[in-house]
C-alpha positions as CSV (number, residue, x, y, z in Angstrom):
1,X,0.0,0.0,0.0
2,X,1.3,3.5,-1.2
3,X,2.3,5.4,1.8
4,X,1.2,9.3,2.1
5,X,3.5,11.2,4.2
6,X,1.6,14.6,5.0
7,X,3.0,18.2,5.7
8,X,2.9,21.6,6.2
9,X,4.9,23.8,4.4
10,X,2.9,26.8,4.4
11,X,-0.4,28.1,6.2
12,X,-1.2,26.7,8.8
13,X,-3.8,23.3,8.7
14,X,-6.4,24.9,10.2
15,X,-9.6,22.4,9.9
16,X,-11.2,20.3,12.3
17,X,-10.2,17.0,13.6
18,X,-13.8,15.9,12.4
19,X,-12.2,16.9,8.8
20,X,-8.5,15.7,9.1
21,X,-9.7,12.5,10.3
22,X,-12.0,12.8,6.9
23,X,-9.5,13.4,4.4
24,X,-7.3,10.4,6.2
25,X,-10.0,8.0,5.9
26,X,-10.8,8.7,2.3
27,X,-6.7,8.2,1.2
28,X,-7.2,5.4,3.1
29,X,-10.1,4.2,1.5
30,X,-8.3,4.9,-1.9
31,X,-5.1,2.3,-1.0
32,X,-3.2,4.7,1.0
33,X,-1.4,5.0,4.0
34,X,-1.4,7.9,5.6
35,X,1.1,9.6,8.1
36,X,1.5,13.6,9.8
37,X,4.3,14.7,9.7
38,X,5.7,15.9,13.5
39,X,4.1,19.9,12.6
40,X,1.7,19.0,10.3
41,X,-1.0,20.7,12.7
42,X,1.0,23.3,14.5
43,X,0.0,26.8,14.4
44,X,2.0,30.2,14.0
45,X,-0.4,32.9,12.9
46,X,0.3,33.2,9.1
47,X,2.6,30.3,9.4
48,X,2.2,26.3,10.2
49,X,5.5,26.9,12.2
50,X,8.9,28.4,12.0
51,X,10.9,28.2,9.0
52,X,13.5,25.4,10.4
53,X,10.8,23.5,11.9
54,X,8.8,23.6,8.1
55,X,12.1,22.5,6.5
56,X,12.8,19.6,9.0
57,X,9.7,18.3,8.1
58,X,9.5,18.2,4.4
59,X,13.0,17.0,3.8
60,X,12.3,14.0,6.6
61,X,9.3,12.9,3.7
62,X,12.2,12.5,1.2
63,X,14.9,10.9,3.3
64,X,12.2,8.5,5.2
65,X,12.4,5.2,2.9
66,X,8.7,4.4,4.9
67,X,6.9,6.8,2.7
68,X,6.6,6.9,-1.3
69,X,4.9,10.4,-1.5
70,X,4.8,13.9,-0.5
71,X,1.6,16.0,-0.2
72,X,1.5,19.2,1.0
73,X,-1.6,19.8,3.9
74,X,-3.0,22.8,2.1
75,X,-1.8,26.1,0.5
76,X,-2.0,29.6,2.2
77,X,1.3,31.8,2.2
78,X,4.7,31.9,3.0
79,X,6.4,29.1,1.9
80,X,8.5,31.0,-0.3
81,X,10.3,32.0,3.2
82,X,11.7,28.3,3.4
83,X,13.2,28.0,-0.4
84,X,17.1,29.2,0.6
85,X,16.8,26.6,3.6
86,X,15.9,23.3,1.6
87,X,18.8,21.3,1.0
88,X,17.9,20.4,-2.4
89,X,21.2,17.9,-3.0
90,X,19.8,16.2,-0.4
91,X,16.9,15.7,-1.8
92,X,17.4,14.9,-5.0
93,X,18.7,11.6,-3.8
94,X,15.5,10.9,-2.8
95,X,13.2,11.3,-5.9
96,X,10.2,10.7,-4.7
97,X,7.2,12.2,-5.7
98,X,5.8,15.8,-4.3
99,X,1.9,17.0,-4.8
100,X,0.2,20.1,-3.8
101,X,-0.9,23.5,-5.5
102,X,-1.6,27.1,-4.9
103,X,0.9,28.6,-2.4
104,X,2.7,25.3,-2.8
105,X,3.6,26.0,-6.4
106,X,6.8,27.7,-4.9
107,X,7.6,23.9,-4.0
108,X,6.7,22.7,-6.8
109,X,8.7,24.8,-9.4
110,X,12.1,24.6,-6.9
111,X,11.6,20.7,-6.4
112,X,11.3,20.2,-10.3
113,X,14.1,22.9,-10.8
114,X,16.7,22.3,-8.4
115,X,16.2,18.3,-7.1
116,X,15.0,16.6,-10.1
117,X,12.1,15.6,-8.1
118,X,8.5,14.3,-10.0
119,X,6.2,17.1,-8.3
120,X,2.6,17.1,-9.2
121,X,0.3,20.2,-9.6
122,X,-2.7,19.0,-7.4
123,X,-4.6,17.6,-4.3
124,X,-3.6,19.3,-1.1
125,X,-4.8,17.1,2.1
126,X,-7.8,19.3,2.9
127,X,-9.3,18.0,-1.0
128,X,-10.1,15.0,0.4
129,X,-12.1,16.3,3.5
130,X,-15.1,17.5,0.4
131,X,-17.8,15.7,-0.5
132,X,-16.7,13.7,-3.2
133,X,-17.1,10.1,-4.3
134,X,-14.1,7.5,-3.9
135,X,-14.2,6.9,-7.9
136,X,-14.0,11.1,-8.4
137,X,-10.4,10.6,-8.0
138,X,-9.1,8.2,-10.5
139,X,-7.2,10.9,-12.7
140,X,-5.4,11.6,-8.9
141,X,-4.6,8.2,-8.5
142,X,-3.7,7.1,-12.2
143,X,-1.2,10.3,-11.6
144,X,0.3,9.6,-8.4
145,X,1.2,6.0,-9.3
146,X,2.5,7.0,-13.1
147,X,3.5,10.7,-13.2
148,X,4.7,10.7,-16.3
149,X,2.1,9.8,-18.3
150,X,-0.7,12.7,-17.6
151,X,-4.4,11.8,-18.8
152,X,-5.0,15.4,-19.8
153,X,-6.5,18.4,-19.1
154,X,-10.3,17.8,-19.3
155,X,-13.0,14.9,-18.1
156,X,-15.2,15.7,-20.7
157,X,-14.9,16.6,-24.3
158,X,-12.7,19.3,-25.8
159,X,-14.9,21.0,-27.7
160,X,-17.1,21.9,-24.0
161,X,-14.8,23.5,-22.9
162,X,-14.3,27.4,-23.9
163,X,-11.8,28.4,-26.1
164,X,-9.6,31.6,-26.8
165,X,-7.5,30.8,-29.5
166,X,-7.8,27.7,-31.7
167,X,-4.1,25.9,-32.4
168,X,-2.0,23.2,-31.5
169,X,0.0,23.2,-28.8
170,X,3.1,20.8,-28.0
171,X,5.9,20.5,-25.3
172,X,6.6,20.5,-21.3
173,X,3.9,21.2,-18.4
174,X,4.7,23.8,-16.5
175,X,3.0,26.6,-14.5
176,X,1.0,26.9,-11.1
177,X,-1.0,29.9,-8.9
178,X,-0.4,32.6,-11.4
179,X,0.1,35.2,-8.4
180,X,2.6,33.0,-6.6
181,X,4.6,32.7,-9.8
182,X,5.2,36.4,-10.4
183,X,6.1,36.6,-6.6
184,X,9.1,34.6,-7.3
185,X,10.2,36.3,-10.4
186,X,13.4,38.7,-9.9
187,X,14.6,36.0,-7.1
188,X,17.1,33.1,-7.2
189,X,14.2,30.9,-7.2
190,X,12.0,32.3,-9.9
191,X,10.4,29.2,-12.5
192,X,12.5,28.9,-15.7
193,X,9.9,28.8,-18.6
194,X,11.0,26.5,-20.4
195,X,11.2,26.7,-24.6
196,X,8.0,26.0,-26.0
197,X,6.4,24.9,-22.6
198,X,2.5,24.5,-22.1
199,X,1.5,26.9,-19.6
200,X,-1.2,26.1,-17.1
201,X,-2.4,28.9,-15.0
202,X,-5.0,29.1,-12.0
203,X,-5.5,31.1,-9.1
204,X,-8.5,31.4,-6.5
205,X,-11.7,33.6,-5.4
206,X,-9.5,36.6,-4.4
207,X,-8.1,37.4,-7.7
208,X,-10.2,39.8,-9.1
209,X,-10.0,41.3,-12.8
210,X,-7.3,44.0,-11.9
211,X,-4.8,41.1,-10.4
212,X,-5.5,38.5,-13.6
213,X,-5.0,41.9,-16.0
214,X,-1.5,42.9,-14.0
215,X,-0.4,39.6,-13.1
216,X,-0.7,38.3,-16.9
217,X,1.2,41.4,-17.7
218,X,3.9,40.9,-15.3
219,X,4.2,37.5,-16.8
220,X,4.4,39.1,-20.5
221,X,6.9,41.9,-19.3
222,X,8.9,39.1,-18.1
223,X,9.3,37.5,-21.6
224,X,6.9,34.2,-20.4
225,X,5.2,34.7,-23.1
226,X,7.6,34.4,-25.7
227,X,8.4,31.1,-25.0
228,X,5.5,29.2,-24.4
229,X,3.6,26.9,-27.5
230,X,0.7,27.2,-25.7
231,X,-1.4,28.6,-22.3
232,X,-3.8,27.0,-20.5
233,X,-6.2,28.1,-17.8
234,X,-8.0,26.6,-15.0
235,X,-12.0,27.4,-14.0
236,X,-11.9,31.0,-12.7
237,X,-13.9,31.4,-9.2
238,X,-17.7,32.4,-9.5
239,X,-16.9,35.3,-7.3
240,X,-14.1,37.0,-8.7
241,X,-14.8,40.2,-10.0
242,X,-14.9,41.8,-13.3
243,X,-15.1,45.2,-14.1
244,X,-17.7,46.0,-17.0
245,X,-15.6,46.2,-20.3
246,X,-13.0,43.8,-18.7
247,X,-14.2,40.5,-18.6
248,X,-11.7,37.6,-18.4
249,X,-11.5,37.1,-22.7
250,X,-11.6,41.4,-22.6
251,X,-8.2,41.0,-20.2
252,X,-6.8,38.2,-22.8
253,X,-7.2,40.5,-25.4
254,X,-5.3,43.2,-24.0
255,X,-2.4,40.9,-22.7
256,X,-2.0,37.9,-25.3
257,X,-4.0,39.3,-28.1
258,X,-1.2,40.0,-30.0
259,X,0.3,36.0,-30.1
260,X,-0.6,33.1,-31.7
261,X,-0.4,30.4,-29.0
262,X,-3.5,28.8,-28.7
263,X,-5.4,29.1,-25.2
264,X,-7.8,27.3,-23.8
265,X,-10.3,28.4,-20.7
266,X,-11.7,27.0,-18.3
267,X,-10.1,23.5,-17.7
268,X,-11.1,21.1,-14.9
269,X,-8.3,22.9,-12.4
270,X,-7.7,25.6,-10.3
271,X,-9.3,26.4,-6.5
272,X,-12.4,23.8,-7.0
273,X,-13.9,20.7,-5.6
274,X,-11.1,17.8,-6.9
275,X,-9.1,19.7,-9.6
276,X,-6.8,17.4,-11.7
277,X,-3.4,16.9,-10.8
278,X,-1.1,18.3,-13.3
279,X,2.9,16.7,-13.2
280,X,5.6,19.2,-14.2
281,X,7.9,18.9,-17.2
282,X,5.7,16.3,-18.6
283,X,5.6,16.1,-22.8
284,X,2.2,16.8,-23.6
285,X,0.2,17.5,-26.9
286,X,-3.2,18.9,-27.3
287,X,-5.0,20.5,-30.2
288,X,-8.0,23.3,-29.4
């Protein structure tokens, strides 16, 4: 049985014990063992706990042969404040496979960059706490157990989903929380685009029209766009708000208008109820 080893590298895991013991018992009933790591639950206002503490913990996943995965317990903030600490040599002789998303794309980018490691775009702990039927989760588990061979970005056909820009689109998966990645941009531990890489994009109910339209920008400003084959988003939240004359395709306009990569909208990921897991620097092909 697959063993889940569980921590927090960022916010704190705030949810009830009537919801931990929730998610646990659905891994479980999906194959999985499950363990918490030592600060998994601890505390610290913004933070799960301090720094060393957060560090300690995610590198003990690696080096511990007992477990075969890392999940992150949920997003937040802050984990950028533990990248310089990792010892990333010492993980990447420990390739193990490392899922979570949204604050945790900072993990996920560094991980894949610096340690080689198989990280996954995806579940956090607190996913499996929802309402949501053991067989919802096959693209999860078909993921976990073969990372490198991703079933795509949709449960349903193509053509239902919303397209921007009709094209073809070809090469590795990269991307994440589209705030989180302009965060890191300007620092040592910024994401490398690399050439001809499929972008894939999300972020949650707090991004509003004016943070997509200056984020994306950032992002073009910073040359992403000029290397990618292709850009994909996730399902924008119900309650973000858009600004009359700026809806979400009036903002793509303005920012990628000008480029031919195809785009498409609206794809089963992002802050919802079991979002696909997406591995990075995986070859993919897709045609909108």
């Amino acid at each position: 049985m697959p063993h889940i080893y569980i921590c927090s590298p960022s916010a704190p895991f705030a949810i009830t014990q009537f919801y931990l013991n929730s998610s646990i018992k659905t891994l479980n009933q999906l194959g999985y063992d499950v363990t918490l790591s030592s600060h998994a639950q601890d505390n610290w206002g913004n933070i799960s706990s301090p720094i060393p503490l957060r560090v300690s913990d995610l590198q003990e996943g690696f080096i511990n042969p007992e477990y075969d995965v890392v999940m992150a317990s949920v997003g937040g903030w802050c984990s950028n404040e533990i990248l310089p600490h990792i010892d990333y040599k010492l993980i990447a002789r420990y390739p193990k496979s490392f899922i979570g998303m949204s604050d945790i794309t900072t993990l996920c980018w560094n991980l894949w960059q610096k340690a080689n490691i198989p990280t996954i775009y995806g579940l956090n702990l607190r996913h499996f706490a929802e309402d949501t039927p053991l067989s919802k989760f096959w693209q999860f588990q078909k993921t976990l157990a073969s990372p490198q061979q991703f079933s795509g970005f949709t449960r349903k056909p193509i053509e239902e989903f919303q397209i921007y820009r009709s094209g073809r689109m070809s090469g590795l998966l990269v991307g994440g929380n589209l705030a989180v990645m302009c965060w890191l941009l300007g620092t040592p531990f910024a994401p490398e685009i690399p050439n001809r890489a499929i972008l894939f994009l999300e972020d949650d109910i707090e991004t509003n029209g004016y943070y997509w339209q200056m984020y994306l920008t950032h992002l073009k400003q910073a040359g992403v766009f000029e290397k990618i084959s292709g850009l994909i988003f996730g399902q924008v939240d119900e309650g973000s708000v858009f600004q009359p004359k700026s809806s979400f395709k009036e903002i793509l306009d303005i920012v990628v208008g000008e480029y031919d990569f195809p785009v498409l909208i609206e794809a089963d990921f992002g802050h919802i109820t079991n979002p696909i897991s997406i591995p990075f620097g995986v070859y993919y092909e897709l045609t909108i």
